[in-house]
Backbone as a chain_set.jsonl record, in Angstrom:
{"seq": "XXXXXXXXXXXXXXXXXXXXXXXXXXXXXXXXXXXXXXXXXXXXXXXXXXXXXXXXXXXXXXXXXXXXXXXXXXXXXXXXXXXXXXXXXXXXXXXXXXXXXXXXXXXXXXXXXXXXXXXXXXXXXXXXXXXXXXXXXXXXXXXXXXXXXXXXXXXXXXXXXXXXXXXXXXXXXXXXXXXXXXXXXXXXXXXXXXXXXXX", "coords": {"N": [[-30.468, 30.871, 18.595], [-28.108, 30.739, 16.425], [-25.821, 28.233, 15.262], [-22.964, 29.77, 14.209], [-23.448, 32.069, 15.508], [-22.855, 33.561, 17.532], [-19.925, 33.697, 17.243], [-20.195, 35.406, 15.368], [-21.048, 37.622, 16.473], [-23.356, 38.706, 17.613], [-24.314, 39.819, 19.386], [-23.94, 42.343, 21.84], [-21.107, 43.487, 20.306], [-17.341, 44.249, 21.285], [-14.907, 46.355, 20.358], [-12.27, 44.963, 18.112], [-8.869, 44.101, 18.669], [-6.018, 43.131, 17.341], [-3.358, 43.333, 18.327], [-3.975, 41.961, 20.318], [-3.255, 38.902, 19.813], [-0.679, 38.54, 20.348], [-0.349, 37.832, 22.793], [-0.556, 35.211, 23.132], [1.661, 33.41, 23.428], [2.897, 33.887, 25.785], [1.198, 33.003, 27.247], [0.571, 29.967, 26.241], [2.611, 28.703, 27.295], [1.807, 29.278, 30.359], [-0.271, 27.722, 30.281], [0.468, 25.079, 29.076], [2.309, 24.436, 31.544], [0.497, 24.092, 33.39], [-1.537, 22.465, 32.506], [-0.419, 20.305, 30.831], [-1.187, 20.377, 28.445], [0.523, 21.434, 25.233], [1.415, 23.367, 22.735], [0.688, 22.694, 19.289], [1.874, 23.814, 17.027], [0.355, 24.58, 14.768], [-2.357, 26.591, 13.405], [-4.827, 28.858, 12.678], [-7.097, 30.938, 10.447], [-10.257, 32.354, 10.186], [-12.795, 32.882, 7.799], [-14.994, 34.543, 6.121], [-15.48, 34.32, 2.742], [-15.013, 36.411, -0.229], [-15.784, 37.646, -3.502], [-13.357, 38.905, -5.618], [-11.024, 41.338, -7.171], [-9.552, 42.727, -4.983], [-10.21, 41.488, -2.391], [-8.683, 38.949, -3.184], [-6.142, 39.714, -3.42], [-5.288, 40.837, -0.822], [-5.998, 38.201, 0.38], [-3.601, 36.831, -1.396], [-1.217, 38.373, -0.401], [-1.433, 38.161, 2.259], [-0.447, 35.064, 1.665], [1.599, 35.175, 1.008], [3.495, 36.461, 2.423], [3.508, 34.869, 4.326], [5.309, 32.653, 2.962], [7.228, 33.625, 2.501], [8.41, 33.105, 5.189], [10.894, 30.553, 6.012], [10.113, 28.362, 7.804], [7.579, 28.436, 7.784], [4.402, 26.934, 6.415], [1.236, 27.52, 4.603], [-2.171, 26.437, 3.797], [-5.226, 26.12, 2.38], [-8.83, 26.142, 2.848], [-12.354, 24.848, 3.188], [-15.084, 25.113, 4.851], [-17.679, 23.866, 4.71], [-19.628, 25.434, 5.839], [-19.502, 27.914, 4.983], [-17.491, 29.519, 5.2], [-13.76, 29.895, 4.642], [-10.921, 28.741, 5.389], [-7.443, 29.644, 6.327], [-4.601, 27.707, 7.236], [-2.141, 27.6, 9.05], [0.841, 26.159, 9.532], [3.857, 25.947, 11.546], [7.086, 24.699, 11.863], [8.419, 24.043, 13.279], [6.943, 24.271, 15.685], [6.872, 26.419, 16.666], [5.675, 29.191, 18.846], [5.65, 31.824, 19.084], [6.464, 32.371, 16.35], [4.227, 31.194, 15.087], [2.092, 33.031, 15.87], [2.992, 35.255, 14.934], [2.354, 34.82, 12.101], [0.078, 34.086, 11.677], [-1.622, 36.876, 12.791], [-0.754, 38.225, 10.585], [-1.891, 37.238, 8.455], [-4.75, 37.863, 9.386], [-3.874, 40.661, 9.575], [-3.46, 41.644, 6.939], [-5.867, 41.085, 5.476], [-7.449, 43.441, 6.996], [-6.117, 45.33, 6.383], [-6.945, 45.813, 3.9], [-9.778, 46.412, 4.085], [-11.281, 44.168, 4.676], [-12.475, 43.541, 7.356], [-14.896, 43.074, 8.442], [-15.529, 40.144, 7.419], [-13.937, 38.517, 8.714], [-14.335, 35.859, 10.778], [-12.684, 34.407, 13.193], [-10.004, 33.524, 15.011], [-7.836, 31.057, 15.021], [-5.482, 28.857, 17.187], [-3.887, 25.688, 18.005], [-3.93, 23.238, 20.514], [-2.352, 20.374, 22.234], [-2.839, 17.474, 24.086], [-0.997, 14.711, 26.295], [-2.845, 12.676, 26.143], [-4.166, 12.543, 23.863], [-6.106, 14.22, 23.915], [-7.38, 17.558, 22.158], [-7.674, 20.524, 21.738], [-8.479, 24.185, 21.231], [-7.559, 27.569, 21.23], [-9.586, 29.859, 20.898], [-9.902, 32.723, 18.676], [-12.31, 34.993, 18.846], [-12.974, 37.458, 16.686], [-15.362, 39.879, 16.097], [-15.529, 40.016, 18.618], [-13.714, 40.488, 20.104], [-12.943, 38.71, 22.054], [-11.543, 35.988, 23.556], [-12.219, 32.321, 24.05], [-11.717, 28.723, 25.126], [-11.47, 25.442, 23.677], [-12.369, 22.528, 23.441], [-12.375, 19.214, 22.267], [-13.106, 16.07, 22.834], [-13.943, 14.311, 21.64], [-16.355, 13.122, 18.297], [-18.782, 15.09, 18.108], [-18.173, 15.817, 21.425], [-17.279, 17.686, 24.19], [-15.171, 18.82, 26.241], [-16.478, 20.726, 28.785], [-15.926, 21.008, 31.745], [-13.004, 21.194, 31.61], [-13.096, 23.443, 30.254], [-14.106, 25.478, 31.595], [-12.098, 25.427, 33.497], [-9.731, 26.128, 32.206], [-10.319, 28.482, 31.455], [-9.735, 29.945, 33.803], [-7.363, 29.463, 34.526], [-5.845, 31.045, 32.538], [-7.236, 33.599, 32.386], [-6.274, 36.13, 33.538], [-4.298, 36.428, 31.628], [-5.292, 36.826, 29.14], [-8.1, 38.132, 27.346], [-10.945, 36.833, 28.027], [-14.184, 35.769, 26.601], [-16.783, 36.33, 29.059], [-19.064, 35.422, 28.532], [-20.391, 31.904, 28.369], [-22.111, 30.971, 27.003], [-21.515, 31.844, 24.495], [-19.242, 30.314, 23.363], [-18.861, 28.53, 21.061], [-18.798, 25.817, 19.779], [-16.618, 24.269, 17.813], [-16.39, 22.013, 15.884], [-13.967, 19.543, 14.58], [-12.475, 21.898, 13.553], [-10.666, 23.118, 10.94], [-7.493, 22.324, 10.686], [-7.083, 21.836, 13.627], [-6.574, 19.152, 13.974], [-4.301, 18.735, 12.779], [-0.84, 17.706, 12.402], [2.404, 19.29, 13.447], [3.969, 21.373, 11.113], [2.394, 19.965, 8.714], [0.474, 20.974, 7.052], [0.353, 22.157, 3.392], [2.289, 24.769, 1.618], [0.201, 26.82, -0.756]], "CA": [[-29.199, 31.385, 18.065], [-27.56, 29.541, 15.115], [-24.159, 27.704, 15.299], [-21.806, 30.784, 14.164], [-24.442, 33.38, 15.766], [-21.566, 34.054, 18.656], [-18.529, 34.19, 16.608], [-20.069, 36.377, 14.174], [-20.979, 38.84, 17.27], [-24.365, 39.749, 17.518], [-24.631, 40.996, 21.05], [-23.072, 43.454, 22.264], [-19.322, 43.339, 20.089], [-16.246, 45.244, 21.826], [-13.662, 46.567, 19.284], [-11.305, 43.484, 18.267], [-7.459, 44.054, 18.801], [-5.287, 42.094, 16.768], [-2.336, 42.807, 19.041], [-3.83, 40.218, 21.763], [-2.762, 37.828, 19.606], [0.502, 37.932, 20.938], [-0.22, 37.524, 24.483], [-0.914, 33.636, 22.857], [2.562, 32.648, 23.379], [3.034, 33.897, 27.177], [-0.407, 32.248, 27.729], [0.866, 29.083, 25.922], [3.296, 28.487, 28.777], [1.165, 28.958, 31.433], [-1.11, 26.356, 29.722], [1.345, 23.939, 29.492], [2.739, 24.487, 32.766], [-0.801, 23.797, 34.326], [-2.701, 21.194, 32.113], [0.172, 19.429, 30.111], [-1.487, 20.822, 26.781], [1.059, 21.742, 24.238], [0.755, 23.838, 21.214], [0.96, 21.731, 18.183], [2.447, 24.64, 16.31], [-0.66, 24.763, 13.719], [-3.399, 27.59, 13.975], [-5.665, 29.32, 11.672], [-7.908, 32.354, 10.346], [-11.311, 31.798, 9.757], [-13.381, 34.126, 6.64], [-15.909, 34.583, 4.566], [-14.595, 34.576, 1.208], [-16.007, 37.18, -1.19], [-15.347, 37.696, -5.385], [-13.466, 40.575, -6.296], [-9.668, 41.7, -6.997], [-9.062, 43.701, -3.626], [-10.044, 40.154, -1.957], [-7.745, 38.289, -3.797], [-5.153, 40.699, -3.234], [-5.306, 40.514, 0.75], [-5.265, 36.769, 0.361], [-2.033, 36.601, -1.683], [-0.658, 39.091, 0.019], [-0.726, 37.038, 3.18], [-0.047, 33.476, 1.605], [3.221, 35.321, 0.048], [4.37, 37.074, 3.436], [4.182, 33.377, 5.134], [5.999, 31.735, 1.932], [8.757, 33.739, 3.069], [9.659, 32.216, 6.364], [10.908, 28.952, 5.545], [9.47, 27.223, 8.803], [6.095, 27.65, 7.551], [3.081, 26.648, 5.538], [-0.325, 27.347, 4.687], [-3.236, 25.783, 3.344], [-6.707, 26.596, 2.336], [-9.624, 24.958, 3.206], [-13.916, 25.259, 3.612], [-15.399, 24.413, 6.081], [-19.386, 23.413, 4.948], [-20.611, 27.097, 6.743], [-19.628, 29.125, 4.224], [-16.454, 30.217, 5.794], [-12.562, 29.633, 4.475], [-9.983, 29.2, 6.948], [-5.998, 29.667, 6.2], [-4.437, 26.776, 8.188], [-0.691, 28.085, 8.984], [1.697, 25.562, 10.483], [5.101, 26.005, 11.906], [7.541, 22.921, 11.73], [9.23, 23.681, 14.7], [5.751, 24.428, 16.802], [6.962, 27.787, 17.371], [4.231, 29.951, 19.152], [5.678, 33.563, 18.76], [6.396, 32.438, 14.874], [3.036, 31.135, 14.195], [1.453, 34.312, 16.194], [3.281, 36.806, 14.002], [2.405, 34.577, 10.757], [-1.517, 34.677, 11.415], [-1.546, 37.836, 12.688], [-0.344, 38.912, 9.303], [-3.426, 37.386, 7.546], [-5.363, 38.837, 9.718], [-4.05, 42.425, 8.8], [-3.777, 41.863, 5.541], [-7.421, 41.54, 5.057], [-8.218, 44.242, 7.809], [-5.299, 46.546, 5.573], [-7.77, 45.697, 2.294], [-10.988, 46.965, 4.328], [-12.252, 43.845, 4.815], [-12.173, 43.222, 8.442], [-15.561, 42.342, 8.533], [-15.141, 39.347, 6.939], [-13.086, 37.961, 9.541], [-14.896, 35.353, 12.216], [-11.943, 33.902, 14.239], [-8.443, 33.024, 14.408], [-7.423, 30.066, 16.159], [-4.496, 28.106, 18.178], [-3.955, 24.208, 18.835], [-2.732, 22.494, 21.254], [-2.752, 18.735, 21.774], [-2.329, 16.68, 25.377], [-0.147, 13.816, 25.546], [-3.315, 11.564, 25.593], [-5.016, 12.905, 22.082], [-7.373, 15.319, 23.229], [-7.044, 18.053, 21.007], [-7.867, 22.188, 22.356], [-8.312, 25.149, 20.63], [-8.023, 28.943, 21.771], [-10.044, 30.957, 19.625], [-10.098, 34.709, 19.261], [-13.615, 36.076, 17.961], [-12.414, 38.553, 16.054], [-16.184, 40.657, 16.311], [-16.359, 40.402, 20.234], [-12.72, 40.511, 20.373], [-12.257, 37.814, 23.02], [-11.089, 34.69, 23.792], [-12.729, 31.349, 24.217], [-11.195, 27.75, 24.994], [-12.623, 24.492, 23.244], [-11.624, 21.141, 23.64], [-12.808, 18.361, 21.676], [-13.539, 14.765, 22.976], [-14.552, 13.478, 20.041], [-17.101, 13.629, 17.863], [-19.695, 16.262, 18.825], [-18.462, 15.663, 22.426], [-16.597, 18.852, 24.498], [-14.817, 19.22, 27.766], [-17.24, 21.652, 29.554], [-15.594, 21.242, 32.956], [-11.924, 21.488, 31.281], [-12.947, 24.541, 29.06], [-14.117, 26.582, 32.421], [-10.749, 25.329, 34.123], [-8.777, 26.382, 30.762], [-10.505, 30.092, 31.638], [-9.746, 30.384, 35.15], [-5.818, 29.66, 34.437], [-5.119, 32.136, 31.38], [-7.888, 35.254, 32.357], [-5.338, 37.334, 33.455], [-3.327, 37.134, 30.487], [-5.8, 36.969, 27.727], [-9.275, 38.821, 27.457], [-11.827, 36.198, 27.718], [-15.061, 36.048, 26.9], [-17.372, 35.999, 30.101], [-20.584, 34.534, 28.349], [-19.996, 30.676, 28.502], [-23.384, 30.683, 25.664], [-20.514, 32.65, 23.107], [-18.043, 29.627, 23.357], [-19.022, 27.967, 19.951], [-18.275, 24.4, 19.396], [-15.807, 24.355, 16.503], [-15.588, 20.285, 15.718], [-12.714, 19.515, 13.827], [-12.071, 22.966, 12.443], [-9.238, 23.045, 10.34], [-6.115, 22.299, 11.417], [-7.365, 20.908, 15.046], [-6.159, 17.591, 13.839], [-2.857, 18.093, 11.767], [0.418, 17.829, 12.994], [3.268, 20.348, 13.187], [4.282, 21.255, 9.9], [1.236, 19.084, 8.078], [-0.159, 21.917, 6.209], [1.463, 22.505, 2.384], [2.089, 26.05, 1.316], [-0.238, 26.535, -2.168]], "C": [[-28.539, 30.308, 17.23], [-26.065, 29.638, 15.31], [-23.204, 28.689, 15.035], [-22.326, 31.832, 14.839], [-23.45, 33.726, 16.659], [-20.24, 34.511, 18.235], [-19.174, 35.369, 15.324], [-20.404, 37.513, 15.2], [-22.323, 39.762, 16.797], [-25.128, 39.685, 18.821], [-23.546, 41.408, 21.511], [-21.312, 43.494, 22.266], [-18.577, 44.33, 20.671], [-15.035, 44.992, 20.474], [-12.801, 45.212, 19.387], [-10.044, 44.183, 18.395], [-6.715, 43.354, 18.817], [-4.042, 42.072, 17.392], [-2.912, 41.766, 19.842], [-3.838, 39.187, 21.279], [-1.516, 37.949, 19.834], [0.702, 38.164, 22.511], [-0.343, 36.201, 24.484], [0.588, 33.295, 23.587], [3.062, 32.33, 25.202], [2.128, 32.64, 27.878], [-0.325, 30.688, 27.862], [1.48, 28.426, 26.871], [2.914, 28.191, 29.475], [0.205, 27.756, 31.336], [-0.567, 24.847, 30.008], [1.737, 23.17, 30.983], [1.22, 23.518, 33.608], [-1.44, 22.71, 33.987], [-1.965, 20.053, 31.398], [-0.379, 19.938, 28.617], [-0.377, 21.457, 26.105], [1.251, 22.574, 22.998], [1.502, 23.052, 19.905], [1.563, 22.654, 16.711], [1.458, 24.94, 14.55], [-1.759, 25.95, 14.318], [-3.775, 28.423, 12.106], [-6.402, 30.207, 11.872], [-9.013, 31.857, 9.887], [-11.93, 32.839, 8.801], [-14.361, 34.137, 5.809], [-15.531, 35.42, 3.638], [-15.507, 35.562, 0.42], [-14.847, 37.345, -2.459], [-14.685, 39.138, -5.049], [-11.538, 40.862, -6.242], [-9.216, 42.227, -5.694], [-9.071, 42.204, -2.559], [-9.047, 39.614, -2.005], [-6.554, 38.705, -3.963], [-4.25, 40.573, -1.883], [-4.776, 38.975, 0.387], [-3.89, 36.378, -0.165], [-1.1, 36.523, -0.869], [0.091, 38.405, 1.403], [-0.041, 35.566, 3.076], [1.69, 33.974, 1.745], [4.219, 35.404, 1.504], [4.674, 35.351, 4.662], [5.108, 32.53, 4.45], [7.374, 31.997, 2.488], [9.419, 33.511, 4.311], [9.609, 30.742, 5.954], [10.395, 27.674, 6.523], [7.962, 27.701, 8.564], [5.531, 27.852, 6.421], [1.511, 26.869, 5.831], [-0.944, 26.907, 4.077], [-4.096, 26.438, 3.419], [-7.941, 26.081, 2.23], [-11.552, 25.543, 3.459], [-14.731, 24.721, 4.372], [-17.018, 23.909, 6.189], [-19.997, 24.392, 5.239], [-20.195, 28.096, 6.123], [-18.529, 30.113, 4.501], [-15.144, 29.483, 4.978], [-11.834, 29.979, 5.362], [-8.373, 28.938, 6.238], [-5.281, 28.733, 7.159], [-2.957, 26.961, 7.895], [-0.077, 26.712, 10.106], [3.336, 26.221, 10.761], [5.836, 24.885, 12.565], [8.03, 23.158, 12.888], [8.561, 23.711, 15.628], [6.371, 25.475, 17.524], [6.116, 29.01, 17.689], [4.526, 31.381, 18.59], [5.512, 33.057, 17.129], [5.437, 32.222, 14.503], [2.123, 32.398, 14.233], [1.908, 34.944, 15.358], [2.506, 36.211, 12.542], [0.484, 34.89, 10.842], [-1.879, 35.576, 11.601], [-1.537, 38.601, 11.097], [-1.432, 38.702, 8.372], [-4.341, 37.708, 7.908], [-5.375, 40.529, 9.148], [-4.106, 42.817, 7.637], [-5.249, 42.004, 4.848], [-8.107, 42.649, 6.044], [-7.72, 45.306, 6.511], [-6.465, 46.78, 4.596], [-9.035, 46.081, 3.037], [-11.731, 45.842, 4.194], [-12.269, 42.746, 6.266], [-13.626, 42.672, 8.939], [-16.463, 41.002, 8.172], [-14.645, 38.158, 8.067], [-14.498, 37.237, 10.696], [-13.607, 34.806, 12.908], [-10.645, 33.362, 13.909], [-8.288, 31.66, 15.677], [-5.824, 29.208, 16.351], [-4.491, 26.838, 18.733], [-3.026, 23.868, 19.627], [-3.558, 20.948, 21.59], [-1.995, 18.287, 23.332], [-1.686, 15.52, 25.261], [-1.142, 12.611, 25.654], [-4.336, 11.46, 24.767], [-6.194, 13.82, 22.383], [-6.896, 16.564, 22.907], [-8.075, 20.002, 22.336], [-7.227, 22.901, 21.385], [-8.601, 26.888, 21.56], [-8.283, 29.305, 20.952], [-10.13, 32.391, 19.992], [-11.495, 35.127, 18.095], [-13.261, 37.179, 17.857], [-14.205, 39.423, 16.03], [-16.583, 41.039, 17.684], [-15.167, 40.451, 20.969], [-11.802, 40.123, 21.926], [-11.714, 36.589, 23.347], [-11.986, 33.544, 24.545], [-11.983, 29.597, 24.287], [-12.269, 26.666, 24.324], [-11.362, 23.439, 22.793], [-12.468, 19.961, 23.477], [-12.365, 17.238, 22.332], [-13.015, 13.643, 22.089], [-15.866, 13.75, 19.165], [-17.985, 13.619, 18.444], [-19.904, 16.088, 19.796], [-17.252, 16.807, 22.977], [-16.252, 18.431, 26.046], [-15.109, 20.433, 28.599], [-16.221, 21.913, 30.484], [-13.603, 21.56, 32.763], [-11.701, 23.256, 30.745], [-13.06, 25.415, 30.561], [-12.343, 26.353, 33.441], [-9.556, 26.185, 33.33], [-8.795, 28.365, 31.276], [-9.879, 30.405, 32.355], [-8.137, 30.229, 35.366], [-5.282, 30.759, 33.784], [-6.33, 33.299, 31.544], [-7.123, 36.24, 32.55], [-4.531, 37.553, 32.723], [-4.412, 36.825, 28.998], [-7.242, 37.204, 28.098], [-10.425, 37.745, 26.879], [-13.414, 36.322, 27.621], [-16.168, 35.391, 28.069], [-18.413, 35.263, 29.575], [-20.708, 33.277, 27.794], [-20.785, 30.241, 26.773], [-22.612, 30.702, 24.355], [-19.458, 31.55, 22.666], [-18.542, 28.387, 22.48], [-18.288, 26.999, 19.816], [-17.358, 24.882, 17.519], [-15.275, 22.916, 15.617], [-15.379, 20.214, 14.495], [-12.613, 20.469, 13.064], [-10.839, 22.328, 12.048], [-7.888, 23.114, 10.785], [-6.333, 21.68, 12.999], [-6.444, 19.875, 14.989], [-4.648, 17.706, 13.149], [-1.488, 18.633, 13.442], [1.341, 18.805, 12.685], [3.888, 20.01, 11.573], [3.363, 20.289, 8.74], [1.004, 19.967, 6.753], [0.657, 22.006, 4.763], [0.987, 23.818, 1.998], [1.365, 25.677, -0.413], [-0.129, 28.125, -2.378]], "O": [[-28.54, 29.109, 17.507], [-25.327, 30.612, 15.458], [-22.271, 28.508, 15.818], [-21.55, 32.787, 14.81], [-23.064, 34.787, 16.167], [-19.589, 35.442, 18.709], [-18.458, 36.001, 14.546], [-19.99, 38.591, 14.771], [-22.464, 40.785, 16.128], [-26.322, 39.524, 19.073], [-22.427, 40.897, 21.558], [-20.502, 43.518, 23.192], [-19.105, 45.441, 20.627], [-14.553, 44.005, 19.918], [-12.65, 44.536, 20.405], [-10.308, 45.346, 18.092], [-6.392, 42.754, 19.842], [-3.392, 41.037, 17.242], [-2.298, 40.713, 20.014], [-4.322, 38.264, 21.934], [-1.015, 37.004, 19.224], [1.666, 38.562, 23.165], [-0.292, 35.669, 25.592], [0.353, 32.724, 24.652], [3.4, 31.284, 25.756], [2.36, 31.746, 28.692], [-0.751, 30.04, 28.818], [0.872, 27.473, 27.36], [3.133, 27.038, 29.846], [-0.007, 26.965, 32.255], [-0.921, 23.917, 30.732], [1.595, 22.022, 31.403], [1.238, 22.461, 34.239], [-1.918, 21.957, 34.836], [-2.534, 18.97, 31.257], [0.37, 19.702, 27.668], [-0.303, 22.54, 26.687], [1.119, 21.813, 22.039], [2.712, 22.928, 19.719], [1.638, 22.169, 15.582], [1.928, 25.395, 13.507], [-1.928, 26.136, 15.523], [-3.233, 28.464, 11.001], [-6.653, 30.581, 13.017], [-8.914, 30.881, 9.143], [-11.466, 33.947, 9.071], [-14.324, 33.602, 4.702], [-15.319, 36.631, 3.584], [-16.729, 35.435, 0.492], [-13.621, 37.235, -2.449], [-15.17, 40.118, -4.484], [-10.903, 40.54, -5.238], [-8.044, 41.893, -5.52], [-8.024, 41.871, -2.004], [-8.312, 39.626, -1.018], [-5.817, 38.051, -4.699], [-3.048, 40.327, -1.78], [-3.619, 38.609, 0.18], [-3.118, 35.695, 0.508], [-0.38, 35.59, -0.512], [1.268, 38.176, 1.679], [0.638, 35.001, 3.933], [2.634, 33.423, 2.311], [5.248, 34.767, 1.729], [5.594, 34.979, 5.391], [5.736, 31.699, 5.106], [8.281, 31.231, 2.813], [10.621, 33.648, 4.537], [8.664, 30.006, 5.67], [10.291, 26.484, 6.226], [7.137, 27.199, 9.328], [5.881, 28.649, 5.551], [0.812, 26.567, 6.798], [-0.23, 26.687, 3.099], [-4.157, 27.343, 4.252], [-8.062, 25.402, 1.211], [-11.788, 26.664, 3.911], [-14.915, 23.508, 4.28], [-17.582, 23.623, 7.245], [-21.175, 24.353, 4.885], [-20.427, 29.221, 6.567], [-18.569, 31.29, 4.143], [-15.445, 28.354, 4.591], [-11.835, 31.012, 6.032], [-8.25, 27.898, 5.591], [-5.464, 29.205, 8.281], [-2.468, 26.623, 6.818], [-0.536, 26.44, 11.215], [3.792, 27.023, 9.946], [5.429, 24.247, 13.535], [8.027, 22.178, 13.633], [9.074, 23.299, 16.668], [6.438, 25.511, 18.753], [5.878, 29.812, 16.786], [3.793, 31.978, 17.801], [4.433, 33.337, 16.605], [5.175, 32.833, 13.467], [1.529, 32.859, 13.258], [0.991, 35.448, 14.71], [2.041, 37.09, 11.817], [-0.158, 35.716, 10.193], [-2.744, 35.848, 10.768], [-2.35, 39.439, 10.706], [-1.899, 39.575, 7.64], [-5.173, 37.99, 7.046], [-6.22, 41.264, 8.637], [-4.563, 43.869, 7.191], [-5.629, 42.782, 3.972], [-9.325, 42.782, 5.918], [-8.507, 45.939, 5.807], [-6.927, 47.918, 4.499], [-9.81, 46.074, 2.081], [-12.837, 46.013, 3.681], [-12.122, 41.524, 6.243], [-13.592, 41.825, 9.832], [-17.638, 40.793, 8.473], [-15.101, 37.015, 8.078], [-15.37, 37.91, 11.245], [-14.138, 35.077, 13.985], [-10.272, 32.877, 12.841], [-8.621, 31.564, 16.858], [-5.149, 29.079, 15.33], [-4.998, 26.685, 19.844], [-1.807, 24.035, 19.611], [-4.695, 20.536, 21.364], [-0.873, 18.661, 23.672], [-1.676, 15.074, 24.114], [-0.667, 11.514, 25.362], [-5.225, 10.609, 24.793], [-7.047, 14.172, 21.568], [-5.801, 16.783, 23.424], [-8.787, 20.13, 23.331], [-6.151, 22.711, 20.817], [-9.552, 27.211, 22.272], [-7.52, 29.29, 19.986], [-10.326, 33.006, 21.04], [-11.495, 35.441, 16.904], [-13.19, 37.955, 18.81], [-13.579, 40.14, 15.25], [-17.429, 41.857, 18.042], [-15.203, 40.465, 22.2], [-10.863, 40.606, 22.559], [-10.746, 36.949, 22.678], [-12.465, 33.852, 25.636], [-11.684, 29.254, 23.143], [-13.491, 26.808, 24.337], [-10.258, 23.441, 22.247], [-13.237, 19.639, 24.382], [-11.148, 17.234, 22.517], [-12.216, 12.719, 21.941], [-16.44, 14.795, 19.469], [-18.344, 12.718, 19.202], [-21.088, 16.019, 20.126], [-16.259, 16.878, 22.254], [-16.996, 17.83, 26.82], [-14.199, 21.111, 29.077], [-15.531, 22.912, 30.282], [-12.978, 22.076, 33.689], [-10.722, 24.0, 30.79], [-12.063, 26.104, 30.774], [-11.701, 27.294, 33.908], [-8.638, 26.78, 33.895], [-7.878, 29.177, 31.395], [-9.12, 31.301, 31.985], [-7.625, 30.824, 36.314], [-4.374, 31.42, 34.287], [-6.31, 34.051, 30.569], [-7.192, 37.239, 31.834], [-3.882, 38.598, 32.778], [-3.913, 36.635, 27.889], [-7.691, 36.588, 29.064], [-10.79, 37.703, 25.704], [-13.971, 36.952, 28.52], [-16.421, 34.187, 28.062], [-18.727, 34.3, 30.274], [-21.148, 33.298, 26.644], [-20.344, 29.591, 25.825], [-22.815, 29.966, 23.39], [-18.795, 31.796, 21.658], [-18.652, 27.295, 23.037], [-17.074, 27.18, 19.716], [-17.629, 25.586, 16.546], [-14.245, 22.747, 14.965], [-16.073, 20.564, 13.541], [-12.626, 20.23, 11.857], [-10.192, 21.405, 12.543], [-7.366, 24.132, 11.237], [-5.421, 20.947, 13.383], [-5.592, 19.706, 15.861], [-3.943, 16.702, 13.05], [-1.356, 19.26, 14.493], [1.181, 19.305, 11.572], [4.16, 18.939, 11.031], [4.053, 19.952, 7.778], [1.336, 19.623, 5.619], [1.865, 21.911, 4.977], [-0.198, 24.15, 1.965], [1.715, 24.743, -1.134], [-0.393, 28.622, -3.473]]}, "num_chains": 1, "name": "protein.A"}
């Protein structure tokens, strides 16, 4: 199975549902509460980009609808795999505000019909002694996965199943440990609240 083969969802995908991105913020809490992790008020959409006006339409569409809250920014970025990811911050590291803002580029490219496009949206948070965690949502298997970077190409296995076993009852994780795709240094992992510049 090849490095995105899980997030792109090829065994057995369950419908995605872009509301359970706002069960992030409840979740966020309990996170905190339990591990000291934080959310660093940055998070991102992950995509494969394709040519064509209706594309480029969606994409606007969402840069524009984040331009207009004044606590945030996005960026655009590639990631080597053939994917573009939207890297939304919020200066104040506000969870509901960043949830509604990626959300929105999410639907904007589902609105434009191109929802299969979409591999993953993600959520940072940052501990107070630099290691760095991401919740991702595989948008084709429409579940949730924790991942928590080390360092380079090193993971917190025994953190990530702890990470599960706190937030399952409020966010739909995925059970098959195999599906929980290393993501080192996606985009935005590393920046700080408010980092990102709107383009």
């Amino acid at each position: 199975m090849g490095f995105f083969d899980a997030l792109l969802g090829r065994s057995k995908p369950k419908r995605a549902n872009l509301d359970d991105l706002f069960a992030l913020p409840p979740a966020a809490l309990t996170l905190q509460a339990a591990t000291g992790f934080t959310p660093t008020g940055v998070g991102a959409v992950a995509f494969r980009q394709v040519e064509g006006a209706a594309f480029q339409t969606a994409e606007s569409e969402s840069v524009a609808l984040i331009g207009s809250d004044p606590a945030a920014s996005v960026r655009q970025e590639n990631d080597g795999f053939g994917f573009t990811w939207q890297v939304v911050a919020d200066e104040n590291a506000e969870v509901v505000n960043l949830v509604t803002n990626i959300h929105a580029v999410n639907s904007a490219l589902v609105n434009q019909g191109f929802d299969t496009m979409l591999l993953c949206t993600t959520v940072y948070f940052v501990h107070p002694d630099g290691r760095r965690m991401a919740l991702v949502y595989q948008y084709k298997r429409g579940t949730f996965y924790p991942f928590v970077q080390l360092g380079p190409k090193q993971r917190d296995n025994p953190l990530e199943i702890q990470v599960k076993g706190i937030l399952s009852s409020e966010l739909p994780f995925e059970e098959d440990t195999s599906n929980w795709s290393a993501l080192w240094d996606a985009p935005g992992m590393n920046d700080t609240p408010g980092a990102p510049e709107l383009q």
